[in-house]
N, C-alpha and C positions, 0 to 999 in steps of 0.2 A: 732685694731678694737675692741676687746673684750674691752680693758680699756674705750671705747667712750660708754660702757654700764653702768657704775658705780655701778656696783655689784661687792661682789665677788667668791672667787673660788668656795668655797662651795655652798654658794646659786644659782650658775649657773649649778654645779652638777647635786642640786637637780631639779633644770628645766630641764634638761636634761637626767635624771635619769642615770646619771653616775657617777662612782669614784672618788672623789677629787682628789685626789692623781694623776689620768689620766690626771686630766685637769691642772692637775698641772705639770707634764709634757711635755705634750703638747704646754700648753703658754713659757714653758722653752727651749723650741726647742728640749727638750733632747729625744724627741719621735716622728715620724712622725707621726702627727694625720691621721685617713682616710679623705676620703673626704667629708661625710656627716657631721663629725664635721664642716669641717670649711665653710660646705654650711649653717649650721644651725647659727652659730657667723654670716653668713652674712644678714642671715633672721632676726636676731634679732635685728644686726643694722638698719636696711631697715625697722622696724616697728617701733624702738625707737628714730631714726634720718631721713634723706632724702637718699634716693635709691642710693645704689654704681655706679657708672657707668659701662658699659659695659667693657673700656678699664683695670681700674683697676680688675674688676670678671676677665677678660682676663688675666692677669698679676701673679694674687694671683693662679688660676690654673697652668699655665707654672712653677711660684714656688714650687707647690706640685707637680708636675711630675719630675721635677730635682730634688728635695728631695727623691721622691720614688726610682728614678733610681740611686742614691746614698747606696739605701737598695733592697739588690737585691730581697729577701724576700718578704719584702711589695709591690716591683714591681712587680712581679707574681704573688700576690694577687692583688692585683687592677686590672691588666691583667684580671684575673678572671672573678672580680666581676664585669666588664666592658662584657667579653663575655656574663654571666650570667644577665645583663642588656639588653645585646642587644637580646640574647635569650628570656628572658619573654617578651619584646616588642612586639615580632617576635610572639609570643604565642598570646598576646592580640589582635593584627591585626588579625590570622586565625579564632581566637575566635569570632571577629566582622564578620569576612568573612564568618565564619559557622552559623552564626544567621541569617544573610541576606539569605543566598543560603535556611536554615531551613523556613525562615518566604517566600523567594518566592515560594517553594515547594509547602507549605501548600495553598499557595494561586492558585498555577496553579493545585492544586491537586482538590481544591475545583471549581476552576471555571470550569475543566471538568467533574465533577461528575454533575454540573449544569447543563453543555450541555449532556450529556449523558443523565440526567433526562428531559430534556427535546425533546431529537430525543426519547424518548421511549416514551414521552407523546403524542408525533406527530405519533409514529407508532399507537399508540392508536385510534389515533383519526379517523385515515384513514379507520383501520380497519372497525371503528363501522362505519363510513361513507358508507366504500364498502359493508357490510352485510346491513344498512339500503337501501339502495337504490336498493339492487341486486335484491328485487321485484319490485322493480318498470323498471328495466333493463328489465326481464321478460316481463312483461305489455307491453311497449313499442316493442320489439322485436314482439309479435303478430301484434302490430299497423302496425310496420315496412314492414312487408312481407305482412300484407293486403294492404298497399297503395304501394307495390312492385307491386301486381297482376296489383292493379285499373292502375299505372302504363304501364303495359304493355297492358293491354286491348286497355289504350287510346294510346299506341303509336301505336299497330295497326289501330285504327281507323285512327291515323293522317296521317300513310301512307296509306292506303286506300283513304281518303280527299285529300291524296298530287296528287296520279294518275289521281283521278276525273277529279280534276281541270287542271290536265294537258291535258286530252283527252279534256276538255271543252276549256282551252285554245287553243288546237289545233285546233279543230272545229269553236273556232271563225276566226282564221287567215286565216284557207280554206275559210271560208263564205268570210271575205273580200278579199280575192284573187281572189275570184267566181266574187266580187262584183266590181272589179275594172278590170278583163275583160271585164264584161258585157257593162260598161261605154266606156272602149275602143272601144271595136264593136261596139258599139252603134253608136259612132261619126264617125266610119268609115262606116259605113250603111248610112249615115244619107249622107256621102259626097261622096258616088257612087252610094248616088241616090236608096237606096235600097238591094243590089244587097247583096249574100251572104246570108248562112244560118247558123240558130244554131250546125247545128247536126254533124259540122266539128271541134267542140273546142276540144282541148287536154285535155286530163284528169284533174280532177282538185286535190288537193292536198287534201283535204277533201274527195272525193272517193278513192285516191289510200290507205288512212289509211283504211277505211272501207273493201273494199278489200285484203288488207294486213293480216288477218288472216283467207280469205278464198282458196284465189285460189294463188296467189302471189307464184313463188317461191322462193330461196334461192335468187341466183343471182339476179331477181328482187327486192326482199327488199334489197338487199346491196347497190342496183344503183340509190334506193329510200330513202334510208339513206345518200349514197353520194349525192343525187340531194338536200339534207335539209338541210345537209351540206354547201354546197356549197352556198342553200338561205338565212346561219346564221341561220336555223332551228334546232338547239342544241337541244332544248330541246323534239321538235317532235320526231325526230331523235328516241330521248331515248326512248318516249313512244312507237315509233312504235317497235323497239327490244324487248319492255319490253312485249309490247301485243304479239307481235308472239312469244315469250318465253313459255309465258303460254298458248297457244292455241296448238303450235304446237305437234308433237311425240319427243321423248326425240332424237331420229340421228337427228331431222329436226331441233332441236335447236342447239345441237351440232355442224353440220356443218354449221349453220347460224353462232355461234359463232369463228368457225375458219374462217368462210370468212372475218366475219369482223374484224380479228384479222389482216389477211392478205394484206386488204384494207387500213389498218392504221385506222380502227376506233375499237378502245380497250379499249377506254373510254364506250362506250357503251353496250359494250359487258359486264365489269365490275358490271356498273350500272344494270344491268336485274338479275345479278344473285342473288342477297337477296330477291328482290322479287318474285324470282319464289322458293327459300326456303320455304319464309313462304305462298306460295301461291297453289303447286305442291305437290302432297305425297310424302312421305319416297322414296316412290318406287325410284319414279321419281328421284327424287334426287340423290338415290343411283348409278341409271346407269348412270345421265347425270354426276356424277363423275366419272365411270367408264370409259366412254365415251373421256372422256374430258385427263384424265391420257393417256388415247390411244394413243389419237392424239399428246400428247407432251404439252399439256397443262397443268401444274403442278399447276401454280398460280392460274387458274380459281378454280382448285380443292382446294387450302387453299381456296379463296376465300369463297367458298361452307363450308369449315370447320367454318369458324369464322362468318360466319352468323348462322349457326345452333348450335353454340355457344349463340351467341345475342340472338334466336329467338323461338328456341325448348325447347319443357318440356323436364325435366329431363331423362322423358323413351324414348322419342322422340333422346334425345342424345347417349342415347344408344344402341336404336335399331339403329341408324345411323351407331354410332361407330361398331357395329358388323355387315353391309351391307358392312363398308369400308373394316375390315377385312376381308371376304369373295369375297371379289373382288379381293384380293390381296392387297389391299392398307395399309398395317400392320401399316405404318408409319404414313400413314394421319391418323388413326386411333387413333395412342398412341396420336399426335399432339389435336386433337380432345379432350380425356380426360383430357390431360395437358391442357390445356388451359382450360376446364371447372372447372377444378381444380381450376385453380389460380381465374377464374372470377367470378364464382358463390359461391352461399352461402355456408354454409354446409349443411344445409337439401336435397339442390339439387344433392350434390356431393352423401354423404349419399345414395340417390335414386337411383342415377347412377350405385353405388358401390352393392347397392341390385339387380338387372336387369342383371349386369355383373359377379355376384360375383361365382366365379366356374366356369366359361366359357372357353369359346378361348381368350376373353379379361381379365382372370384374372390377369396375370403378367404385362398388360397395365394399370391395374386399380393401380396396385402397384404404379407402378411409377406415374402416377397422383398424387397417394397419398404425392412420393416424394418430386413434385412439389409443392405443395400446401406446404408442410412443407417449403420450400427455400423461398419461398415470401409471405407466408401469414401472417397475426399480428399474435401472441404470442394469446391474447384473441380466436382468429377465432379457431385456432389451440386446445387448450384445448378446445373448444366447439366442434373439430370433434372428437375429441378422447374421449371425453364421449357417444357424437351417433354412435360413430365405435363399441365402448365397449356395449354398450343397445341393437344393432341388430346385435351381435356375430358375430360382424366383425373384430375380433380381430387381424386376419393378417394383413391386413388395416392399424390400426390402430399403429402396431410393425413396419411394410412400412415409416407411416407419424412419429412415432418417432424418428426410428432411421436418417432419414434424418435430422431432427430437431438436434438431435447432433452433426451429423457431418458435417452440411453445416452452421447452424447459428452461425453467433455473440455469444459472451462469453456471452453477457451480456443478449440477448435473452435466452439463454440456462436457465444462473441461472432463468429468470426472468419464462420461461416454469416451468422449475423444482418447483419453490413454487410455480405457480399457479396449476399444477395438485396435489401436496400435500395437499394445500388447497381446493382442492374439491373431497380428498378420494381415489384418484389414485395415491397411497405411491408406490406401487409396477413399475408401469408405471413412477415414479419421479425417483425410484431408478435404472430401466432400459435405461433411458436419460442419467444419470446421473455417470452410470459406463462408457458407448458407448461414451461422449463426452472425459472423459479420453484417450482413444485412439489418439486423434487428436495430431498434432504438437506441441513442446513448445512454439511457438510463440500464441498460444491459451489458454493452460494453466496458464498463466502469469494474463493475461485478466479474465480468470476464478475464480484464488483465489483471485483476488480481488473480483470480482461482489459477490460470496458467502459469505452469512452473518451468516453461522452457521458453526458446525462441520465438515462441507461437507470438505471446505479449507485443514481440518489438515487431511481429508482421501486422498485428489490432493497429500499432501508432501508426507505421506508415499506410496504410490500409485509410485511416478517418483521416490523417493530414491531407491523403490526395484528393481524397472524394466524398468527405462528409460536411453536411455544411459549415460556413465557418461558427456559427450557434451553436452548434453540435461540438466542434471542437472546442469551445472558450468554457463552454461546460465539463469536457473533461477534461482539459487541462487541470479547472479551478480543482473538480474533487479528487483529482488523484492528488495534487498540492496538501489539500486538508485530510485525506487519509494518511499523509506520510510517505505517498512515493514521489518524492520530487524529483528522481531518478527521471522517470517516466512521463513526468509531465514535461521536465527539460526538453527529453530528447523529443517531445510528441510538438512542443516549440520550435525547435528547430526546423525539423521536419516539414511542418506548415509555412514557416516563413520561407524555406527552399521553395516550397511547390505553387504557393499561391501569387495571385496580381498583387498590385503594390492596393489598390482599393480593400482587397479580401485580408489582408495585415493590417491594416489602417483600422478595418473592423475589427480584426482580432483583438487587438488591443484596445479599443474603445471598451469592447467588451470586459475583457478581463480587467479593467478599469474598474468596472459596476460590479464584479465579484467579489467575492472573500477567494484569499485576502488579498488582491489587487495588484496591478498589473503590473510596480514597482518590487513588491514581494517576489511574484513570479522570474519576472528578468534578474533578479538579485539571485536567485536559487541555483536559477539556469548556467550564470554566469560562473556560479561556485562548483557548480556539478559539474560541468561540462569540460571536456578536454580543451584544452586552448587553444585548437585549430579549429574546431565546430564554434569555443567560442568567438573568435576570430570573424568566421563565417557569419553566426547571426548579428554581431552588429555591423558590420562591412552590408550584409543584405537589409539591416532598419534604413542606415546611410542612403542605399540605395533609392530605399523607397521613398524616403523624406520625412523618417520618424526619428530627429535630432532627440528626445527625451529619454526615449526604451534605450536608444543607441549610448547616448549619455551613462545611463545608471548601469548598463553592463561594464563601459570601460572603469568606471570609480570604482564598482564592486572587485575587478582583477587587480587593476594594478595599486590601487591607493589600500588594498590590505595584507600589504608586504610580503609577501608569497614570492619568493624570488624567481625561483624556474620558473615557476607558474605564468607569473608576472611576462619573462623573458619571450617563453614562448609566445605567447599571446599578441604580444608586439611584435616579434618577428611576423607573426602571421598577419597582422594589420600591415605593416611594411611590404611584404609579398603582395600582398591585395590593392596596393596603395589608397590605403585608406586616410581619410581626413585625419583621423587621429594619431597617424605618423608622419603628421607634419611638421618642421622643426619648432613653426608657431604657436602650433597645440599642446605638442610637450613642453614646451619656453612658459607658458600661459599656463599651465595644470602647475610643473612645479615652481613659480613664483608662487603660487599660494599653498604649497606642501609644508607640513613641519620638517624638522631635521630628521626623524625617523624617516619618514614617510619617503621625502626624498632620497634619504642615500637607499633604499629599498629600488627605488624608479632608476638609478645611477647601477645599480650591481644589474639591475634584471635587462640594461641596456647593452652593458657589459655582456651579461650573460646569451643574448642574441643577437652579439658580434653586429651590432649597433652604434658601430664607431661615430661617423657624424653627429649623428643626433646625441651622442653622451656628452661628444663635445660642444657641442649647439647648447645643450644645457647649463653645462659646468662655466662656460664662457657668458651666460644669463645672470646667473643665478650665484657664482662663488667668485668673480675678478672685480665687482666695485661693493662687495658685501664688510664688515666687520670681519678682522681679523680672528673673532670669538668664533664667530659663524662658520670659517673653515675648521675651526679647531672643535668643535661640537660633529663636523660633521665626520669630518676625519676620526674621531672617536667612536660614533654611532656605526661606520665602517668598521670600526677593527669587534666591534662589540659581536655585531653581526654575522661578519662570516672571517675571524680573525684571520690567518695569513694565508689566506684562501687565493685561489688564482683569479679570482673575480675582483675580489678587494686588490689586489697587486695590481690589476690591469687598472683600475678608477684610479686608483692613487698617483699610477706613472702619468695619465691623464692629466689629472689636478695639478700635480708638481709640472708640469711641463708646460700649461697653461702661466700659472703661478707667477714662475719664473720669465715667462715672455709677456706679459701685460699687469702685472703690477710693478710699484716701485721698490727700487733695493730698501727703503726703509719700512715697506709692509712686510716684503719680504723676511726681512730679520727679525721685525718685531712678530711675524709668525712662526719664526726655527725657534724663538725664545719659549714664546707661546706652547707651544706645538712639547718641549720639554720640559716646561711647567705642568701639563699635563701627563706628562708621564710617558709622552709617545716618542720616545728616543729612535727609533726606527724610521718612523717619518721624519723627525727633524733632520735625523743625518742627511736623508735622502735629499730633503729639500735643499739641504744647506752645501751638496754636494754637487746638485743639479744648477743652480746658483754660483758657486765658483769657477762651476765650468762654462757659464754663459758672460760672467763678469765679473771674473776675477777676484785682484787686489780690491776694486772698489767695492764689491759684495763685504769684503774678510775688514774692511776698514768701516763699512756702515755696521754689521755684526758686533765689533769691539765694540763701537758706543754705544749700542744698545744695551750689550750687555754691563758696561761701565757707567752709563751716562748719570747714575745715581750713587757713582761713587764718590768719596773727596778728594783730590787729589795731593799727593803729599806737596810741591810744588804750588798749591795754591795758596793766597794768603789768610782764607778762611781757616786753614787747617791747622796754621801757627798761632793763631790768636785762641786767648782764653774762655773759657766757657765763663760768660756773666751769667750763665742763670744759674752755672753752680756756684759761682762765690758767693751771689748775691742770698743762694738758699745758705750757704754756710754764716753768713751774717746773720743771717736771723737764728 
């Protein structure tokens, strides 16, 4: 192949910038060329002729491999410089690998810092929105309670309107009742001739109403309510109960009402009672509940409560509610304020709350207060606890909070809590806000999520110190499987600081039997956490005598090459003195590291001015290793953090180990090394560091290394003739 060039030795030398004498050599068989010679003779053909074929490149290789493995020498070297090939590949690929992962970082770092700037532009906006409009809120809310009143005005008038018409409707049906006897008698007058008189007719239905609230008694309006009954007079029926209701004395409604309970008409009985609420005094009222309680009639008495709910002012409710209590009725009573509680506004409650405040109904008005907190909006709520607080109603108000923390939704609570911050009531925000801590874990969980400040990280220290460890191993797990591993780290930590070495031991057991387990969890913690906390929690596993959590934190920091990461972390075990900055536990971890992995452990040792122990290691691990093995590693270093001051400080390390406890022929056959690979930098260094510890005998074992595969002109090989080329030229 070389001859189909037509040059010759020396001038291809000099293209090659090598020895004539080598290539001379070389083309003589008397040396086995490496392999880049004889890839470069085919480069040259391929540019000065037409392209070799696959099968022959195939062919010409197989030949230099049986050639090498004829020198065993050269075959170890090739060996080599094949691993050392396959090596920097292996570098080039992570190197792409780490650019990509670097350039998506940057790009998901930035597109959330977009979103983040922009939910703060939208908290922005709302704000100003909710402060602009809060007067105008204001305004409205007066509008609101005037067209409440006109409201009620008119719906009294409508049932006032509604009875009218029904007394008129009644009166017209009597009149044609009247009216279509008349016609009857008439024709029958007319067909006997006369005979018969008026003044024998039966009452007519139109007089017995009339009469019904003067002289009628019980029995008879119930047998005149069954007789309207009976004519599909539904709706007389009603009027007439509802009139003798309010005409009659409070027993004479009463036991109108149980007759007709007893009759089976309860429908009407129902019916009369709102309207004699709003129609009949307090008084009244008060005893026909009285009354009514007596006789076993319970429902007529709510009945009575939830219309003087509907229908009563505010004092009106509570002079009520204190007639009930006085009666005995304690319970229709509380029923009363509860339910004004939840239906009416606040100013009403408020008014109620002043009327009753210090009474017999004061521990009723409390729980009112409760009630209102369990069902009312978040908004309504902070609007009574500022008029609880303005008319020194502040039991009240401690009532309607603390039930707010412990009956509502998490997300109610947080949303209570910054709404009273935001209008001045820090102290009231801070007393919700300790009282909903108390609740179950199943609440808490709900909780540090819904909180959007500091509050969250007082929930974790808050259940680390004093929730049980059950309670904690629970929310560790679900805050892990909702995605705040943040949170569950630090609620980790936290716990293992505060609790006995028994109360960890269970934690961990626990979180064992969870999703996803207690290997997941330490693994998260380890990665989330800053490297003095995590320092902290396994120094405190160590402590306890949990060797496995303790374990899987240190693999997860330092064996995934995180260099600062890495450094800090063991500085902070080192400070602590921790077992695992012991020189025999780092000797132990990296004898079983890759060359990644390790020169990662070597920089981050570096990097927390961890001199002993780098060298404790490098004196393990790199003075009775393959001469490959420093030269891999040494590469994996410059790949890493190229002429970085961390790589510069391992390196002067390495060489200076190097040079003190190996021999001058590792030595050289590593500066050889070491510039076969491309690392000119290091080899000087070494070969520099070397001459100044031993001289001439260093610079005389280096020449043969570097010669020892040459032929020498003085030898008697080099004058004798090639027999395998005469003997090819015979044939």
């Amino acid at each position: 192949m070389f001859l189909a060039l037509g040059i010759s030795v020396r001038r291809y030398a000099a293209r090659r910038f090598l020895n004539p004498s080598s290539v001379t050599r070389y083309l003589s068989g008397e040396r086995v060329p490496p392999w880049d010679f004889v890839a470069g003779v085919i480069e040259d053909v391929q540019e000065a002729q037409a392209a070799l074929t696959p099968e022959a490149e195939a062919a010409l290789r197989e030949l230099h491999r049986e050639a090498l493995r004829s020198n065993r020498h050269s075959s170890e070297v090739q060996a080599l410089q094949d691993k050392l090939a396959e090596a920097d590949e292996d570098t080039r690929r992570i190197t792409t690998r780490q650019r990509a992962l670097e350039e998506a970082l940057r790009d998901r770092e930035g597109r959330l810092a977009n979103v983040r700037g922009r939910c703060r532009n939208l908290e922005e906006r709302l704000e100003e929105q909710h402060l602009a409009h809060r007067g105008e809120v204001v305004l409205w809310q007066g509008e609101y309670v005037r067209l409440q009143e006109e409201c009620g005005d008119l719906q009294e008038q409508v049932i006032y309107l509604e009875e009218s018409l029904a007394v008129t409707r009644a009166e017209l049906i009597a009149a044609e009742d009247r009216c279509q006897r008349l016609e009857t008698r008439l024709e029958s007058l007319q067909e006997l001739g006369g005979e018969g008189a008026e003044d024998g007719d039966p009452p007519s239905i139109m007089s017995m109403l009339e009469a019904a609230d003067r002289r009628s008694s019980v029995p008879e309006l119930v047998r005149a309510v069954g007789d309207l009954e009976l004519r599909t007079r539904k709706a007389m029926a009603s009027e007439l109960v509802r009139a003798a209701s309010q005409s009659r004395t409070v027993e004479e409604v009463a036991g109108l009402l149980s007759a007709l309970r007893q009759a089976g008409f309860d429908a009407h009985a129902q019916t009369a009672l709102p309207a004699m609420v709003m129609a009949r005094p307090l008084d009244d009222t008060s005893a026909l509940a009285r009354e009514l309680f007596r006789e076993g009639m319970e429902e007529y008495v709510l009945i009575l409560v939830r219309a003087s709910v509907k229908f009563h002012q505010p004092e009106e409710v509570a002079t009520f509610a204190l007639a009930l209590r006085r009666s005995g009725l304690d319970e229709h009573a509380a029923s009363l304020l509860g339910a004004a509680a939840v239906v009416r506004p606040a100013a009403d409650l408020v008014s109620v709350a002043l009327a009753l405040a210090g009474g017999e109904l004061d521990g009723a008005v409390a729980a009112a207060m409760s009630a209102a907190a369990a069902e009312g909006p978040v908004t309504e709520l902070v609007t009574l606890s500022i008029m609880l607080r303005e008319t020194c109603l502040g039991r009240y108000a401690d009532a309607l909070q603390q039930a707010a923390a412990g009956k509502r939704s998490a997300s109610d609570v947080a949303e209570f809590i910054r709404a009273l911050g935001r209008h001045g009531l820090r102290q009231d925000a801070e007393t919700v806000f300790v009282r909903t801590q108390k609740r179950n874990v199943g609440h808490l969980i709900p909780l540090v999520q819904a909180l959007r400040d500091n509050r969250a990280w007082t929930v974790l220290c808050g259940a680390a110190e004093h929730r049980p460890v059950d309670d904690v191993a629970v929310l560790i797990s679900e805050l892990y499987l909702t995605g705040r591993h943040q949170f569950a780290a630090n609620l980790l930590v936290l716990t293992v600081r505060a609790r006995t070495v028994e109360q960890v031991a269970r934690l961990i057991e626990l979180l064992g039997t969870m999703a996803p387990g207690a290997e997941a969890v330490m693994g998260a913690a380890a990665r989330l956490l800053a490297p003095e906390e995590a320092g902290t929690l396994l120094t405190c596993l160590e402590r306890f005598g949990l060797p496995e959590p303790a374990e899987v934190v240190f693999r997860c920091i330092v064996y995934d090459e995180l260099v600062g990461h890495a450094g800090l972390f063991l500085a902070a075990l080192a400070q602590a003195g921790s077992r695992y900055a012991r020189l025999d536990v780092l000797c132990e971890h990296a004898a079983g590291m890759g060359e990644s992995t390790v020169a990662s452990l070597l920089l981050a040792l570096e990097s927390a001015s961890l001199g002993f122990h780098l060298d404790a290691v490098i004196q393990d691990r790199f003075l009775r290793c393959p001469v490959v093995d420093v030269v891999l590693l040494a590469r994996r270093l410059d790949s890493i953090g190229g002429g970085g001051p961390r790589v510069e400080g391992v390196l002067r390390r390495l060489v200076h180990h190097t040079v003190g406890a190996r021999s001058l022929a590792d030595q050289a056959a590593l500066v050889t090394a070491l510039r076969a690979a491309m690392l000119d930098g290091c080899a000087q260094r070494l070969a520099a560091a070397a001459l100044r510890a031993h001289g001439g005998q260093f610079r005389d074992e280096l020449t043969r290394e570097e010669t020892k595969h040459e032929q020498k002109v003085m030898s008697r090989t080099f004058w004798l003739p090639d027999r395998s080329r005469r003997r090819g030229g015979r044939h």
